[in-house]
N, C-alpha and C positions, 0 to 999 in steps of 0.2 A: 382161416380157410385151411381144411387139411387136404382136400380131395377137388380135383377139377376134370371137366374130361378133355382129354385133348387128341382129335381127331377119332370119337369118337370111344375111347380107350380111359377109364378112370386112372387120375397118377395123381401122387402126393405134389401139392402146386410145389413145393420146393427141389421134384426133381425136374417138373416138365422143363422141355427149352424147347425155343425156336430158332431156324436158322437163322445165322447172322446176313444170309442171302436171302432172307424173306421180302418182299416188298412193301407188304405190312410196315416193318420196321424199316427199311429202307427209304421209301419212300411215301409213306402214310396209305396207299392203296388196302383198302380194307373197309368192311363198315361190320355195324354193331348192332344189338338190338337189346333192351334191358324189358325185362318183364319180374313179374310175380308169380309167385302160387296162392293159391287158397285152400284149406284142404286138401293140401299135396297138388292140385291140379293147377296147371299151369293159365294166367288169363292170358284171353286171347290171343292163342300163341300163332294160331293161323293168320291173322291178320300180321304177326309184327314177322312172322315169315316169307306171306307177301309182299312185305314191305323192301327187306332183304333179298329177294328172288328179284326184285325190279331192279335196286342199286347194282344188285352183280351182274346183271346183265348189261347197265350201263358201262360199268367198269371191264368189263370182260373176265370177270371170273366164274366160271363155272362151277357152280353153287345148287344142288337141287336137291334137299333135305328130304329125306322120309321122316314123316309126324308123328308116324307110329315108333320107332324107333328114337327121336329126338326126345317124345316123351317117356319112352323104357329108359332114357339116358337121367332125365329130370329127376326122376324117380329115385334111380341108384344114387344119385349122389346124393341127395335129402337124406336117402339110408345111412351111406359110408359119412358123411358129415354130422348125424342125429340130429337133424332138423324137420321139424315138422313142416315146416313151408321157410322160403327166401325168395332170395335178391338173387335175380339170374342175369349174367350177361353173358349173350352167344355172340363170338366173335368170326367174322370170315377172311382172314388177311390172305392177300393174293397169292403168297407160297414162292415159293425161291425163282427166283429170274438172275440173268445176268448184271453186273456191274453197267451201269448206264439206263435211262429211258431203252422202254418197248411199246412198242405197237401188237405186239404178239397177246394171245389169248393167255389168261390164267389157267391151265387145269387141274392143279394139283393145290388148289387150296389148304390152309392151317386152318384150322377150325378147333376152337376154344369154347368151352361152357363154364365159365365161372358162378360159383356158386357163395354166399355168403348168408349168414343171418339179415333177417328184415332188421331196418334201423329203427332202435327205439324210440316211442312215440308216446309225445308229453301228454296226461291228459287233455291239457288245454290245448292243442294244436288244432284241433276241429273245433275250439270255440272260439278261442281270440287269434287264432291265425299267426301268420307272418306277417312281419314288415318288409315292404319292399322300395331298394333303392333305386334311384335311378342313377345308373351307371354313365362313365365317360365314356367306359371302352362303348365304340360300334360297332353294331353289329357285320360281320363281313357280306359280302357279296358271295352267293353260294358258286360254286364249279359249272352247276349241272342246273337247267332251268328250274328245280327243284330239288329241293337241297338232300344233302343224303346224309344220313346217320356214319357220318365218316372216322376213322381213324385220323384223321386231320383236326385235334382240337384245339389245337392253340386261340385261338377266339374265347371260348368257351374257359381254358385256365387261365387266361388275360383279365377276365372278367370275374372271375372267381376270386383272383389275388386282388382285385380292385376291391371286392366286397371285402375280403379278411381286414383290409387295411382299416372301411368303415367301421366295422365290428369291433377294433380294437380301441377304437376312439372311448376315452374317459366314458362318455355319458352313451354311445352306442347309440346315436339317436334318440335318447331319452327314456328308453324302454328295454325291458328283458326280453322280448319278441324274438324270433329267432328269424335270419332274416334271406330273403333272396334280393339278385338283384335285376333289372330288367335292361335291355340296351335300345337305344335308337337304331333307327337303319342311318348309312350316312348321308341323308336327308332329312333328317331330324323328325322321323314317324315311330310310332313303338314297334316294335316286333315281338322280341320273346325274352324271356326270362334265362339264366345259365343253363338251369337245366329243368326248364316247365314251358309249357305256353301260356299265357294269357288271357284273361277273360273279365270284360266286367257290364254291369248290370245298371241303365238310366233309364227309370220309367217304364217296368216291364221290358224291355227290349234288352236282348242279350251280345253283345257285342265282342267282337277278336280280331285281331290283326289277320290280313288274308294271306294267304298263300306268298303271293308275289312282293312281300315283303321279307322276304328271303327265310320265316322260319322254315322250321323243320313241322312238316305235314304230321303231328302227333296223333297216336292210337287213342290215348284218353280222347287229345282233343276231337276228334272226330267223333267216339260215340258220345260226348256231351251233346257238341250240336245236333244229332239225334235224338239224342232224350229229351230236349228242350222242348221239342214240340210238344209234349205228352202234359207240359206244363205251362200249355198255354202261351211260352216263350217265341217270341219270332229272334230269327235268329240272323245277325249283319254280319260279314267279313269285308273289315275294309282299311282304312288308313286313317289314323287317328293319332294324337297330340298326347304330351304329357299335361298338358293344358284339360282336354275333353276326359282324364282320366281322373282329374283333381275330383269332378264333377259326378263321379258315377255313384249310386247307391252303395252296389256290392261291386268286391273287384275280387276273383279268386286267379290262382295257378294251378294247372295240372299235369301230371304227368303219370306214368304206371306203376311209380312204386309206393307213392302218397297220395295217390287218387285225386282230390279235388281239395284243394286246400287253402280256406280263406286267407283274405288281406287286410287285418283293418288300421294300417296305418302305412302313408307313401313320402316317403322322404327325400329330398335332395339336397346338395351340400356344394351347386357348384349351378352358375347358370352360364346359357347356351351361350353362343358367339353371338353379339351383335343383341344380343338382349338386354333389359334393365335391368337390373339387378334382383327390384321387388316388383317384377314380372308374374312369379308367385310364390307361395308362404314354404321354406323350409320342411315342413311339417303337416298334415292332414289327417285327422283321423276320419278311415271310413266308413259312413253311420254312425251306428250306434258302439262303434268300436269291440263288435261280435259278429259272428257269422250270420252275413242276414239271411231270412227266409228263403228266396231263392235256391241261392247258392247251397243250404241244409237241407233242401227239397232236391236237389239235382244232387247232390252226394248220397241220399239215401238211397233215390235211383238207381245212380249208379252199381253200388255195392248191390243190391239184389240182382240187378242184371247181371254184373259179373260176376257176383260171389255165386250164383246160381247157376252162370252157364261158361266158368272162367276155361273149359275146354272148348265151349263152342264157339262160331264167329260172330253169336247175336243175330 
C-alpha cells in the first residue's frame, strides 16, 4: 500500500498518523465498511454508506459523506497506487476526545480510505470452494440491537487465531481447501462466519442465519436474498444447528470482496458440552464436493448485477 486518503487528503500510508486522543484507538468507537471496484467503479457504495450513516448516528458521530466526492477519492487512489480496481476499506473513528468515557457527540471525525490490491484468486476457489470450520470461539453478543461494523474486533481476531491454529495441523483437515471458520452464538445456533455470512441450500429452499442472531446485517447478504427469488429460491432466516448444516445440499459464504463462495467440505474437531462424542462425523463433504448448481446460478447473478451496476444501489 503506497497511498491512503486520510480525511479526505491522499498521504503515503507510512506518513499518515492519528491522534493518540482518538477514540477510534482509545476506545474502539468507530466503524468500517470494506467494498470493491469493478472497472474502477466502486460496488454498491451507496448501500455500504447507508449502512455507515446509520452506525454513526448510533454512536454519535457525525458522519455525512458526499458520494460524489468519496468516489473522485476512489478513483485518485487506484491512480496514485496503479491499480486498476481493489480492496477498499473506509474507516470513520470518532476523532479525539478527552481522557475518560463521554456522553458528548463526535464531530470531527478521522476518516480513512484504505486502499490495497484484490486478493489473489485460485482458479478453483469458485469450483471446489472453502472448507469450513466450526469454531470454539462464540460468537459475541452485539452492543447495539443490531450489530455494527465496529472497530471493536476482537471476536472476529479470536476466531481467526482459532482457525490459523486448525490450518496448521499436519493434515489440515485432510485437504488443501483454503478455509474459513464459522462460530455459534452462545446458545449453540450458527451465526456467521470471521469474516462472511452464511448460507446454505436443502431441497430448493435457501436458508441463513437471521438477523437476531447477532450477525452482521451483510451487503452481499442481502442482495442474494434478493436474487433468490429470480431463481425460483424461497428464501428462510432463522436459527439452525451445526446438526441441520451437515444435512444441506449446497452451503456457500459471502461477503464483498469474494462475492459468493462455495463450501464443499464442514469440519469439526471438537464437540459441544453435554454432547456425545459421535453425535456427528468429524468430516462431511458437501454434495458432490463442487459448487452446486444453485449457488453457481446465484454467483453468476450476482456478478452481472453488480459488475453491471457496481455504482448503482440495484
Amino acid at each position: 500500500m503506497n497511498y491512503i486518503g486520510l480525511n479526505g487528503v491522499p498521504v503515503r500510508s507510512s506518513e499518515a498518523v492519528v491522534s493518540v486522543m482518538d477514540h477510534g484507538f482509545m476506545y474502539g468507537i468507530g466503524l468500517f465498511e470494506t467494498f470493491r471496484t469493478y472497472e474502477g467503479h466502486p460496488s454498491l457504495l451507496e448501500r455500504h454508506l447507508e449502512r455507515l450513516r446509520e452506525g454513526c448516528l448510533q454512536l454519535g458521530i457525525s458522519y455525512q459523506p458526499d458520494i460524489a466526492i468519496l468516489r473522485s477519492e476512489i478513483a485518485g487512489l487506484l491512480a496514485l497506487n496503479g491499480l486498476r480496481d481493489g480492496y477498499f476499506r473506509l474507516t470513520v473513528s470518532a476523532g479525539e476526545g478527552p481522557l475518560g468515557l463521554t456522553a458528548e457527540d463526535y464531530e470531527q471525525p478521522t476518516v480513512i480510505l484504505y486502499v490495497k490490491s484484490l486478493p489473489p484468486v485460485a482458479p478453483t476457489l469458485y469450483t471446489e470452494g472453502k472448507q469450513l470450520w466450526l469454531l470454539q470461539t462464540r460468537r459475541n453478543t452485539p452492543e447495539t440491537k443490531v450489530r455494527l461494523k465496529s472497530l471493536h474486533f476482537m471476536n472476529n481476531v479470536r476466531a481467526r487465531r482459532e482457525l490459523s491454529e486448525y490450518e496448521r495441523l499436519p493434515d489440515n483437515g485432510g485437504s488443501r481447501l483454503p478455509s474459513e471458520g464459522v462460530m455459534l452464538t452462545e446458545d449453540g445456533v450458527l451465526s456467521e462466519g470471521i469474516t462472511s455470512n452464511l448460507f446454505f441450500i436443502h431441497e430448493g429452499v435457501l436458508y441463513t442465519p437471521e438477523i437476531e442472531t447477532g450477525i452482521l446485517p451483510g451487503i452481499t447478504r442481502a442482495v442474494v436474498l434478493e436474487l433468490a427469488a429470480g431463481l425460483g429460491l424461497s428464501a428462510r432466516e432463522g436459527r439452525y444447528s451445526w446438526g441441520t448444516l451437515l444435512r444441506a445440499d449446497e452451503v456457500f459464504v459471502t461477503n464483498s470482496i469474494q462475492e459468493l463462495i462455495p463450501v464443499t467440505r464442514l469440519i469439526r474437531r471438537h464437540s459441544e458440552e453435554g454432547e456425545k462424542e459421535a453425535a456427528y462425523p468429524a468430516c462431511v463433504q458437501v454434495g458432490s464436493g463442487k459448487i452446486g448448481p444453485f449457488t453457481r446460478d446465484l454467483l453468476d447473478l450476482y456478478r452481472k448485477k453488480v459488475g453491471a451496476n457496481a455504482d448503482s444501489d440495484l
